[in-house]
C-alpha positions in Angstrom: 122.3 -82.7 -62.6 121.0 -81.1 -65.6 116.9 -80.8 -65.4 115.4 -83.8 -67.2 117.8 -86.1 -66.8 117.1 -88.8 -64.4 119.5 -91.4 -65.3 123.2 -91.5 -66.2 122.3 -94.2 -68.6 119.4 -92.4 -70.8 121.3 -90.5 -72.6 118.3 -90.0 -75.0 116.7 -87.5 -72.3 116.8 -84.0 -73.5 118.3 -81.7 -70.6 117.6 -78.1 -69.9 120.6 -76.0 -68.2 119.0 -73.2 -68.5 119.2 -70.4 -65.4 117.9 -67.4 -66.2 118.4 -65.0 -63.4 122.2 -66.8 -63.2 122.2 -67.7 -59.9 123.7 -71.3 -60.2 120.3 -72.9 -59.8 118.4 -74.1 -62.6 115.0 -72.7 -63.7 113.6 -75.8 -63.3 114.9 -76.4 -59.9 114.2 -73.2 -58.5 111.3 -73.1 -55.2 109.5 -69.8 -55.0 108.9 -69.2 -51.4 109.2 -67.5 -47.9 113.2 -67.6 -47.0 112.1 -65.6 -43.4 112.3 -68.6 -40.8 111.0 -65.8 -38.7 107.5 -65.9 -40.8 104.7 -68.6 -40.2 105.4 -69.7 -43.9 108.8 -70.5 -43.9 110.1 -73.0 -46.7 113.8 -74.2 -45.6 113.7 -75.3 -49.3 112.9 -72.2 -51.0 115.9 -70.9 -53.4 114.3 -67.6 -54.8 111.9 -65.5 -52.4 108.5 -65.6 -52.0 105.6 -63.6 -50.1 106.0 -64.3 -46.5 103.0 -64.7 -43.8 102.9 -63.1 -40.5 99.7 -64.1 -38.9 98.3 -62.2 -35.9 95.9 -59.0 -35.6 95.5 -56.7 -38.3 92.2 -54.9 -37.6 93.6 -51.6 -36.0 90.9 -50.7 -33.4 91.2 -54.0 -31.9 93.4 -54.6 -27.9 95.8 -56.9 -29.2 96.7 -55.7 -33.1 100.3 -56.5 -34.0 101.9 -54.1 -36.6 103.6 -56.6 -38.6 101.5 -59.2 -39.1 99.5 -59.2 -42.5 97.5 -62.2 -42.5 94.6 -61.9 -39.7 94.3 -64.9 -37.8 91.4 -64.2 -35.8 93.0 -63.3 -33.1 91.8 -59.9 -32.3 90.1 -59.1 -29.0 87.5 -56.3 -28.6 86.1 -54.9 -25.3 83.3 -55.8 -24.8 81.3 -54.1 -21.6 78.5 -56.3 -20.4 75.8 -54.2 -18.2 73.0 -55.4 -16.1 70.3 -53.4 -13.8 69.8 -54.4 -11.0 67.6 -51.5 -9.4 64.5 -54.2 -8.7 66.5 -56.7 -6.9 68.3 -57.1 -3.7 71.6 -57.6 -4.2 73.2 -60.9 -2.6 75.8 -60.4 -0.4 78.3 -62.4 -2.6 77.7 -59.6 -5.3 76.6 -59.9 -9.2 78.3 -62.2 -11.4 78.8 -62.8 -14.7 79.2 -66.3 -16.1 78.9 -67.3 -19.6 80.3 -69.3 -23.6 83.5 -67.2 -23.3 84.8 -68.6 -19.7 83.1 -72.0 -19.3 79.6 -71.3 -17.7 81.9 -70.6 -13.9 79.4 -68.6 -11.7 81.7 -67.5 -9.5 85.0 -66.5 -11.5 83.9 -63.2 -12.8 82.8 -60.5 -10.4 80.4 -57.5 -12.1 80.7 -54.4 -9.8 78.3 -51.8 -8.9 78.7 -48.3 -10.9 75.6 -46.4 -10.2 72.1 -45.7 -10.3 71.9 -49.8 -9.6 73.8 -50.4 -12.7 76.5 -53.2 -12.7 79.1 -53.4 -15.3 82.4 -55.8 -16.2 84.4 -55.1 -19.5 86.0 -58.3 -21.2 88.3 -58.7 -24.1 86.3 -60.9 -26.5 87.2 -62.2 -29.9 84.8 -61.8 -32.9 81.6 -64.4 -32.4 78.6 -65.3 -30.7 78.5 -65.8 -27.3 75.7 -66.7 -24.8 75.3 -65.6 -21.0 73.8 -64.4 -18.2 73.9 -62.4 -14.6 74.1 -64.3 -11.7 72.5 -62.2 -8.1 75.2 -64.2 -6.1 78.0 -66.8 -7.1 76.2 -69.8 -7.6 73.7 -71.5 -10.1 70.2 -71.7 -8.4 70.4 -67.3 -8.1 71.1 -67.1 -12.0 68.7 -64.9 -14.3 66.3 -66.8 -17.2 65.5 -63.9 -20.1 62.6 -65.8 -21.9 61.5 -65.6 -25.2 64.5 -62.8 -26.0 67.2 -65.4 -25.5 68.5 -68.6 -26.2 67.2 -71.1 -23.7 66.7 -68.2 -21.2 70.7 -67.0 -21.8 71.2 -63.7 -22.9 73.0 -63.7 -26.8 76.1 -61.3 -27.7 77.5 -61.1 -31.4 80.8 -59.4 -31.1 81.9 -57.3 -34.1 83.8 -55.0 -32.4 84.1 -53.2 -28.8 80.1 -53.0 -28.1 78.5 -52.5 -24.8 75.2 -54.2 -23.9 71.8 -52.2 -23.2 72.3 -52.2 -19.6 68.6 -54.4 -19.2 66.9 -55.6 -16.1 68.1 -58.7 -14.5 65.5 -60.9 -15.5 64.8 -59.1 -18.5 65.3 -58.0 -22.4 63.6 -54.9 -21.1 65.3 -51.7 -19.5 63.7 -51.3 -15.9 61.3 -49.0 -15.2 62.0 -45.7 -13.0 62.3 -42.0 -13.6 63.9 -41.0 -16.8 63.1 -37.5 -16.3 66.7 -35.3 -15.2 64.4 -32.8 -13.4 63.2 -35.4 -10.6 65.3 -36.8 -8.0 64.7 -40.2 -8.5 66.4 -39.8 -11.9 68.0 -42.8 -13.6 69.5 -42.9 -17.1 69.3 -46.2 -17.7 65.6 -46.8 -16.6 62.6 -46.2 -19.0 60.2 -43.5 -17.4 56.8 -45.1 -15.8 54.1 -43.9 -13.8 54.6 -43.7 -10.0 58.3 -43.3 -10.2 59.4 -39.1 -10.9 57.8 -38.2 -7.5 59.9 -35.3 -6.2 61.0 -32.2 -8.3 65.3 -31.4 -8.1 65.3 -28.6 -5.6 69.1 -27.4 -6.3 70.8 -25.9 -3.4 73.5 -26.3 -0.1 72.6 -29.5 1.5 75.8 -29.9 4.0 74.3 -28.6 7.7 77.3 -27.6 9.1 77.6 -24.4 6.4 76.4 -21.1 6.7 74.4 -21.1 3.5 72.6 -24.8 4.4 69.1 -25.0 2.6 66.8 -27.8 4.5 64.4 -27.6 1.1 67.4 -28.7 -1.1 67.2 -32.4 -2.1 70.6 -31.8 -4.6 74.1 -30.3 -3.3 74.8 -27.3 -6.3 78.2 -27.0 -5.0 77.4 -23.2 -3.6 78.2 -24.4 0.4 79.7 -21.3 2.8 81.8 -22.5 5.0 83.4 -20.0 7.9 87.3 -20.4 7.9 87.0 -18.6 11.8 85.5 -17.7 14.4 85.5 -14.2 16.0 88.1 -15.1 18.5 89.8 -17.8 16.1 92.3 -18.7 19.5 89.6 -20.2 21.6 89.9 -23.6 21.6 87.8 -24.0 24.4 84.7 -21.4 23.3 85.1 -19.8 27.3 85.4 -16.3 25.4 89.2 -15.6 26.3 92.0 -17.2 24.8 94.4 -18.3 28.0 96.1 -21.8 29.4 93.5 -23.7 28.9 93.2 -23.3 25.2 97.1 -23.9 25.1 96.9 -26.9 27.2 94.0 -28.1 24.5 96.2 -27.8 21.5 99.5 -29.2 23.6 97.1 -32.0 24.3 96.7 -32.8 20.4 100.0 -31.3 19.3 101.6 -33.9 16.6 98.9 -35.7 16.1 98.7 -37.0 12.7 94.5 -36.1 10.7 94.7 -38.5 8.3 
C-alpha cells in the first residue's frame, strides 16, 4: 500500500511510491535499526540497518572487559586489595575477617590472611562505587573494629575508580601503627610509622644457622653467606668410631630405601 493512503475509498489521498535506495520498501516505510538479534538493541522490525549495541566492559584495565562490546554497562570489576595491621592486636584464633556494602555485612564469609610484618590482606573484584567496611579480629560481630571520626558511622569508606589498594592502617584506626620504620633496625616494618621506643636493635648481617662452619652468634639477620661441610674426613663413618667396617654397613642397610621426604 502506497504511503499515505489509508483507505481504499479516499481516493483524494495523495500517495508517495517513492523508494529511493530501490529495495522494494518505501521510504516512508523504511525502520532504521539494529538487524543483529545477536546485539542488546535488536529491532525484529528494522528494514534498513542501524547502529547496533553491545553492552558489557569497555574500560581495558578492568578483570572482566569484553572486546566487542561498545556501550559500557557498568559492569567492570577492579581489584581492589583491602589491607589492615594488625601488629597491636592478638589475633583470634578464627583469624581476620573482612565484612562489608559489597557482600552483605557477613562477618564470617570472607577470610583476610596474614602476609607479613602483621599485615593482613584480601583482594576483591569490585565494580566502580562507594563502598563501606570494616576488619573483623574473629568471625563474628561483637570483635569488629569502630574507626571514629575518619569513617562513616565507625566503617571504614572505599571509592573505587579503579584497582586501588587501601593504606594498610591499624585495626581500630585511620592511622598507620606505630613501630620501626627505620631498614637498619631489626624491628623494621614498612608499613608502621617510626615512633620512639620501637628501632631498638641495630641489623647485624651475618650466618645465623648453628649447624655451619661460618655461624656468627652476634648476627640477628641471615646474609645468605652460611658454610656448610659436604664431608667429614672419613666421609664412610656412619657410626663416628674412626674406622669404617660392619657396623657402618649395618647402619646404612638399616635405613636403605627409606624414603627423606
Amino acid at each position: 500500500m502506497a504511503c499515505g493512503f489509508t483507505d481504499f475509498c479516499d481516493l483524494s489521498v495523495a500517495c508517495d511510491y517513492t523508494d529511493t535506495d530501490g529495495d522494494t520498501v518505501l521510504d516512508c516505510q523504511e525502520v532504521v535499526g539494529c538487524q543483529d538479534d545477536s546485539a542488546d538493541n535488536y529491532n525484529e522490525n528494522a528494514t534498513d540497518e542501524g547502529d547496533c549495541n553491545y553492552n558489557g566492559c569497555t574500560d581495558t584495565s578492568a578483570q572482566n572487559y569484553e572486546e566487542g562490546a561498545n556501550v559500557d554497562d557498568g559492569s567492570c570489576t577492579y581489584l581492589v586489595a583491602f589491607r589492615v595491621n594488625m601488629s597491636n592486636e592478638v589475633v583470634a584464633d578464627a583469624g581476620v575477617h573482612l565484612a562489608g556494602s559489597f557482600q552483605g555485612w557477613d562477618p564470617a564469609s570472607i577470610t583476610v590472611p596474614l602476609v607479613g610484618y602483621g599485615v593482613h590482606e584480601v583482594v576483591l573484584q569490585l565494580q566502580i562505587g562507594s563502598y563501606e567496611y570494616k576488619f573483623i579480629n574473629g568471625d563474628a560481630w561483637g570483635a569488629d573494629e569502630s574507626v571514629g571520626d575518619c569513617g562513616n558511622g565507625g566503617n571504614r569508606v572505599i571509592e573505587v575508580t579503579g584497582d586501588m589498594l587501601t593504606s594498610g592502617a591499624c585495626f581500630n584506626s585511620c592511622d598507620q601503627c606505630a613501630g620501626c620504620a627505620d631498614p637498619a633496625y631489626a624491628e623494621y616494618n614498612p608499613f608502621s610509622v617510626t615512633a620512639d621506643g620501637f628501632c631498638l636493635n641495630a641489623v647485624a648481617a651475618g650466618c645465623t644457622y648453628e649447624e655451619a662452619e661460618n655461624y656468627d652468634a652476634t648476627a640477628n639477620m641471615d646474609d645468605g653467606s652460611c658454610e656448610f661441610s659436604s664431608a667429614g674426613d672419613c666421609p664412610g663413618d656412619l657410626n663416628n668410631d674412626g674406622s669404617i667396617g660392619t657396623p657402618d654397613l649395618l647402619q646404612f642397610l638399616s635405613v636403605f630405601g627409606t624414603s627423606c621426604e
